[in-house]
RONUZA-457219 format. One line per field, with one value per residue: residue number from 0; chain; x negated, y negated, z negated of N, C-alpha, C in turn. Coordinates in Angstrom, 2 decimals. Each point is the difference from the previous one (the first is absolute). Layout:
BEGIN
k = [NUM;...]
c = [A;...]
n.u = [X;...]
n.v = [Y;...]
n.w = [Z;...]
ca.u = [X;...]
ca.v = [Y;...]
ca.w = [Z;...]
c.u = [X;...]
c.v = [Y;...]
c.w = [Z;...]
END
This chain:
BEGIN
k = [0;1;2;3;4;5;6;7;8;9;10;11;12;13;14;15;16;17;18;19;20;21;22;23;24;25;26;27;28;29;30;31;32;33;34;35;36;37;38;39;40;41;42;43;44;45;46;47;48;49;50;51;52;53;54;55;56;57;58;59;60;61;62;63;64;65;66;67;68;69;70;71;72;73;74;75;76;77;78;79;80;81;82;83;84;85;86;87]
c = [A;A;A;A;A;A;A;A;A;A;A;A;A;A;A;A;A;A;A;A;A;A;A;A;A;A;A;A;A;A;A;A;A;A;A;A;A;A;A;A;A;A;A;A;A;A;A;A;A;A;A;A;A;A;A;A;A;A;A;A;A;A;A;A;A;A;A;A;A;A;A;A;A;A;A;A;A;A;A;A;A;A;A;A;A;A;A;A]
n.u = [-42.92;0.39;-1.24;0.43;1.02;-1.36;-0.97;1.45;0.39;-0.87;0.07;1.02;-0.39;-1.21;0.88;0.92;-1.66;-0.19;1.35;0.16;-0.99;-0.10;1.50;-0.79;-0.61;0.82;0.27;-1.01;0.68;0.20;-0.45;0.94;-0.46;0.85;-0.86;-0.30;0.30;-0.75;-0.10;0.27;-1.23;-0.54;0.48;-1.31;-0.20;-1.31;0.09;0.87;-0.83;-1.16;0.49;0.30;-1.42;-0.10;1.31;-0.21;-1.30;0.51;1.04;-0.76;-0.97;0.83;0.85;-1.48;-0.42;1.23;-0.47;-1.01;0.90;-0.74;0.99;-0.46;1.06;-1.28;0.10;-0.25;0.74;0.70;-0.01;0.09;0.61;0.74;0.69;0.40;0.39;0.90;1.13;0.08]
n.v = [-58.77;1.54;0.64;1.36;-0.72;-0.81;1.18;-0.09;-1.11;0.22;0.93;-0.16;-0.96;0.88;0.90;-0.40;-0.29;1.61;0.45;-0.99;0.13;1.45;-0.69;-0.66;1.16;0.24;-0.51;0.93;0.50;0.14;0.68;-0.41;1.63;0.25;0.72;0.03;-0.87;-0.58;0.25;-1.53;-0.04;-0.47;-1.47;-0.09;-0.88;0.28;-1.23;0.25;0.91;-0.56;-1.15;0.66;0.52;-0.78;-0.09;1.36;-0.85;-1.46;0.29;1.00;-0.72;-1.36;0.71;0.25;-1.52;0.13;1.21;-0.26;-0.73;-0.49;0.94;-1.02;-0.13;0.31;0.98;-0.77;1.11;0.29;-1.85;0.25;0.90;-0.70;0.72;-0.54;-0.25;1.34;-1.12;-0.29]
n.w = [70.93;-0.02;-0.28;-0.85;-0.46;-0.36;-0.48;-0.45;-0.70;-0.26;-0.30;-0.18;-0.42;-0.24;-0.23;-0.92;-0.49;-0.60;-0.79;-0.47;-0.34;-0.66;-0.12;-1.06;0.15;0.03;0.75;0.41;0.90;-0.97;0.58;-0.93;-0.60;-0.49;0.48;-1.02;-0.07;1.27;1.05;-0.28;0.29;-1.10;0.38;-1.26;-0.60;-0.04;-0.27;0.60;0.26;-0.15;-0.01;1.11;0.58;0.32;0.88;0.78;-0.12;0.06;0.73;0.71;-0.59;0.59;0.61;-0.05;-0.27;0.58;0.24;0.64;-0.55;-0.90;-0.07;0.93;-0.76;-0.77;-1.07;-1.15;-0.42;1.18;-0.65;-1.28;1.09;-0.62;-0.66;0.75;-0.97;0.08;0.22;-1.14]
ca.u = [-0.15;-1.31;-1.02;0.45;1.46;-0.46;-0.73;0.44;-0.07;-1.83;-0.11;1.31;-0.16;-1.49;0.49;1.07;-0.84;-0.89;1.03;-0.10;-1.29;-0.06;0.60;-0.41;-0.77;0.86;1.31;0.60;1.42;0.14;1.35;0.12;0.52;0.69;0.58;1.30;1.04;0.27;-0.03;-1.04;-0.39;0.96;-1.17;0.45;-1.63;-0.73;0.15;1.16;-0.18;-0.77;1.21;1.47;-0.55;-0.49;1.09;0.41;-0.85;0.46;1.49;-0.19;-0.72;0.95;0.94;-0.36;-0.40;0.87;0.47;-1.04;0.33;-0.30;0.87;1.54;1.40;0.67;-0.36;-1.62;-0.69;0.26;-0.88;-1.01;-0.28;0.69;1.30;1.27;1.48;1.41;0.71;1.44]
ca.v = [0.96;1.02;-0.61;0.82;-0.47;-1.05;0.68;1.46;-0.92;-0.69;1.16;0.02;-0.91;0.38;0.68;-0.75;-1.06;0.76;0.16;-1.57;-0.32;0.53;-0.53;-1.59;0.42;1.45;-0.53;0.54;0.94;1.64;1.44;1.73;1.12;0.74;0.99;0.35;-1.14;-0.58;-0.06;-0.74;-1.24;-1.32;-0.67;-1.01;-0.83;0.51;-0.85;0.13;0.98;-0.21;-0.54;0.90;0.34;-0.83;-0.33;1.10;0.48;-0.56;0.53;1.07;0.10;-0.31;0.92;1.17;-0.57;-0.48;0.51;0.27;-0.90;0.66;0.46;-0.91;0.47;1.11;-0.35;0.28;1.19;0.23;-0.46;0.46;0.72;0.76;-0.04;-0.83;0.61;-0.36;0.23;1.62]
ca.w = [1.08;-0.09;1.12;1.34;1.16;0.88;1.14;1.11;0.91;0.87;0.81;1.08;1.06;0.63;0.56;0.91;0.89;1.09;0.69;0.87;0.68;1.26;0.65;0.95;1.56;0.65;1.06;1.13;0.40;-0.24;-0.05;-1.15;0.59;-0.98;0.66;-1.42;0.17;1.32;1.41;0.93;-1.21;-0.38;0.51;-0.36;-0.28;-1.17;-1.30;-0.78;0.32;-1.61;-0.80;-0.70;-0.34;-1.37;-0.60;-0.35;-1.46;-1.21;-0.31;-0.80;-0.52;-1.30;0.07;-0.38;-1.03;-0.40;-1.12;-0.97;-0.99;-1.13;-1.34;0.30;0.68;-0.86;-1.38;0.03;-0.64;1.23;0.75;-0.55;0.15;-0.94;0.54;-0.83;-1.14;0.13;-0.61;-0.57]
c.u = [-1.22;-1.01;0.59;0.69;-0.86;-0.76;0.86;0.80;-0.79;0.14;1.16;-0.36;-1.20;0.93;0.63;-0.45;-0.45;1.15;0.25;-0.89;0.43;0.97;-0.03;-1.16;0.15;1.10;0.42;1.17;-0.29;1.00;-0.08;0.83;1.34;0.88;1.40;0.76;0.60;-0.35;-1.08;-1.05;0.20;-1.60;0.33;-1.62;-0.47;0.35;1.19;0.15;-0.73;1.00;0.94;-0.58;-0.92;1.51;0.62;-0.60;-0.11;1.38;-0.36;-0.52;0.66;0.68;-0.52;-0.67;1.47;0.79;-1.10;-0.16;-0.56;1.45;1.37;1.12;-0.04;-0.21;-1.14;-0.53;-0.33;-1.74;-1.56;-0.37;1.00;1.62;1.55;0.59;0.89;0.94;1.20;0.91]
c.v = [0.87;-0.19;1.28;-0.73;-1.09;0.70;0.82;-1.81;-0.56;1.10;0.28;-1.39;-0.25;1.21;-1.25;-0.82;0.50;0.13;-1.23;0.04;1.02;0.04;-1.03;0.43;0.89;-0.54;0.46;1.03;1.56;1.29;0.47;0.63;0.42;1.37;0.89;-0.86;-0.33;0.84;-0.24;-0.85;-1.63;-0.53;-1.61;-0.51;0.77;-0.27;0.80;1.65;0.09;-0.26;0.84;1.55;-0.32;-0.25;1.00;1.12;-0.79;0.37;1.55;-0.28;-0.41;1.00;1.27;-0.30;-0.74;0.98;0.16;-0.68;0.88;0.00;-0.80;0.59;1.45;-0.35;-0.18;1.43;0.36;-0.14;0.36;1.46;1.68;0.21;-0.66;0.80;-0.16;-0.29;0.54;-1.08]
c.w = [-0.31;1.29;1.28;0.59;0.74;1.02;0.81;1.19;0.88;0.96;0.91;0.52;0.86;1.44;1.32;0.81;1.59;1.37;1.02;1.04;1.44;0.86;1.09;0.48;0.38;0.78;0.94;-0.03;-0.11;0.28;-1.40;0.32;-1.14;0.87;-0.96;0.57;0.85;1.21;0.73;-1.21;0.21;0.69;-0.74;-0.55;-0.99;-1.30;-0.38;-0.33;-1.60;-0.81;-0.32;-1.13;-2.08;-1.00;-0.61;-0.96;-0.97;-0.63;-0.65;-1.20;-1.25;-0.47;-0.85;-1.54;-1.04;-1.74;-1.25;-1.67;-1.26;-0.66;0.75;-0.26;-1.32;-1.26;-0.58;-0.26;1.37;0.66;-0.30;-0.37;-0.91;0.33;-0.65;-0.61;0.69;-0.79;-0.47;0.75]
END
């Protein structure tokens, strides 16, 4: 394992810690607003309000880090910067 892939783990889980925490003191009943969306706002606990929040920037984040692959999927000339031959 590279030390990036261990520090970017320490670090999503220093995140995921903070996320917990302020859940478990955050309990009380919240209005959120999604005036785009809904009507009326939703009335539901803080915690889950962070959470979906924290959830919805781990899914982007994958999503936006998901193509980033050095060369995956092409040739090496491709990958290295040069252009494939075609063939006859």
């Amino acid at each position: 394992m590279s030390p990036a892939v261990f520090f970017r783990t320490v670090f999503f889980l220093l995140i995921l810690f903070v996320v917990i925490y302020i859940g478990t003191e955050n309990t009380q009943t919240i209005d959120v607003h999604f005036s785009l969306l809904l009507d009326k706002p939703v009335r539901t606990s803080a915690a889950l309000v962070y959470f979906a929040v924290f959830a919805v920037g781990v899914i982007a984040g994958t999503l936006f880090n998901a193509g980033a692959g050095k060369g995956e999927g092409r040739g090496k000339a491709e990958a290295e910067g040069g252009r494939a031959k075609k063939k006859k």
